[in-house]
C-alpha positions in Angstrom: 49.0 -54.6 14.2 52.1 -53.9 12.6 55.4 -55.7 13.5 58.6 -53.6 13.3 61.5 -55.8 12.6 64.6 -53.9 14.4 68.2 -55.1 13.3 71.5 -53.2 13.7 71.1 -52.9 9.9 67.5 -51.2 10.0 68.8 -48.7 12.6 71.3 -47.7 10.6 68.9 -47.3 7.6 66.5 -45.2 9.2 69.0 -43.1 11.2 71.2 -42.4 8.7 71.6 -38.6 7.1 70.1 -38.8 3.4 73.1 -39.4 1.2 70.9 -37.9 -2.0 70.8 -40.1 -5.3 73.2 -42.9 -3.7 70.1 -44.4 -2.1 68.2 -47.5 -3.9 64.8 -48.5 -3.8 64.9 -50.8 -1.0 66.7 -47.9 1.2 64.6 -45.0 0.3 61.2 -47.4 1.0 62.5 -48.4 4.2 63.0 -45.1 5.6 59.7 -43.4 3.9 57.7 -46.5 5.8 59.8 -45.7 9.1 58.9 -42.0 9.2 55.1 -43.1 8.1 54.8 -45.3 11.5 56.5 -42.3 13.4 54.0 -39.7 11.7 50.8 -42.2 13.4 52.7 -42.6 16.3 52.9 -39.0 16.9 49.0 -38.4 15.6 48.1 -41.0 17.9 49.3 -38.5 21.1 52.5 -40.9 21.4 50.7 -44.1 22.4 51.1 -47.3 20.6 47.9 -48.8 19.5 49.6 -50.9 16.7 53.2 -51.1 16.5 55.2 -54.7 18.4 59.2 -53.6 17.7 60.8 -57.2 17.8 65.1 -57.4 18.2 66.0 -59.7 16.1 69.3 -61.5 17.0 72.4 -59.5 17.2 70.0 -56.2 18.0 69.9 -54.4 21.1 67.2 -51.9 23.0 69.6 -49.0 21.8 68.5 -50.2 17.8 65.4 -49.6 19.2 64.6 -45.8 17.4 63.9 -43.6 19.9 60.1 -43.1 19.4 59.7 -46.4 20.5 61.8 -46.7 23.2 58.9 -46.5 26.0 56.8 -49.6 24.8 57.0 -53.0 25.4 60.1 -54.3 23.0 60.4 -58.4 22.3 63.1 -60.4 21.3 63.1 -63.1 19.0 62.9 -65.8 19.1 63.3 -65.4 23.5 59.7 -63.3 23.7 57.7 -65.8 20.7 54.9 -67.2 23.3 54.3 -63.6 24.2 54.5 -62.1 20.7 52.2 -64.0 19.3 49.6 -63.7 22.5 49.4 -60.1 21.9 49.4 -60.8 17.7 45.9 -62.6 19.0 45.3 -60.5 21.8 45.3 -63.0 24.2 46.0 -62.1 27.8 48.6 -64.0 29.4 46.9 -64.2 33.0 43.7 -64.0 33.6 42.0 -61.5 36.1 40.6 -63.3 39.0 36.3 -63.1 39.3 35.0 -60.0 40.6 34.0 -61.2 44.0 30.8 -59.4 46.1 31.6 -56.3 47.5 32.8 -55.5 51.1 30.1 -54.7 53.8 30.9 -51.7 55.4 30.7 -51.3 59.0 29.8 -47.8 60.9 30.7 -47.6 64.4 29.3 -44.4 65.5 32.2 -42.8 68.3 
């Protein structure tokens, strides 16, 4: 599992044009780990096996980059009970017992 920490100030990272040697460190790793999770993402056929994107406070779904947009999204600190179920891959109901199977009844016409 990988949790994506999504912030007004991370969307702007990873969205923004490349500026060229004006970048640091901390800028330039945060984008090439952005576009690594996008490149699985994609190699995965779109479907997200690993990635929970959490708002943090003051983000919104539209911080949310747009490869991500169609998964489940929590906020923190509103969605902890249910991030941490799925960190533990817990369900949060459980599927009622498989009963017997109907009889089926043919009435010739």
């Amino acid at each position: 599992m990988i949790i994506i920490i999504i912030s007004p100030k991370y969307y702007s990272t990873v969205t923004a044009p490349p500026v060229g040697q004006e970048q640091d460190e901390r800028t330039f790793n945060t984008v090439y780990i952005h576009k690594q999770l996008q490149n699985e993402f994609i190699q995965n056929g779109s479907k997200n096996f690993r990635f929970i994107p959490i708002l943090f406070p003051g983000a919104k779904r539209c911080h949310v980059p747009a490869w991500l947009q169609n998964t489940n999204v929590y906020s923190w600190p509103r969605d902890r009970d249910d991030i941490l179920r799925r960190l533990m891959r817990v369900e949060k109901y459980n599927p009622p017992p498989i009963g017997d199977l109907p009889t089926i009844v043919s009435i010739p016409i």
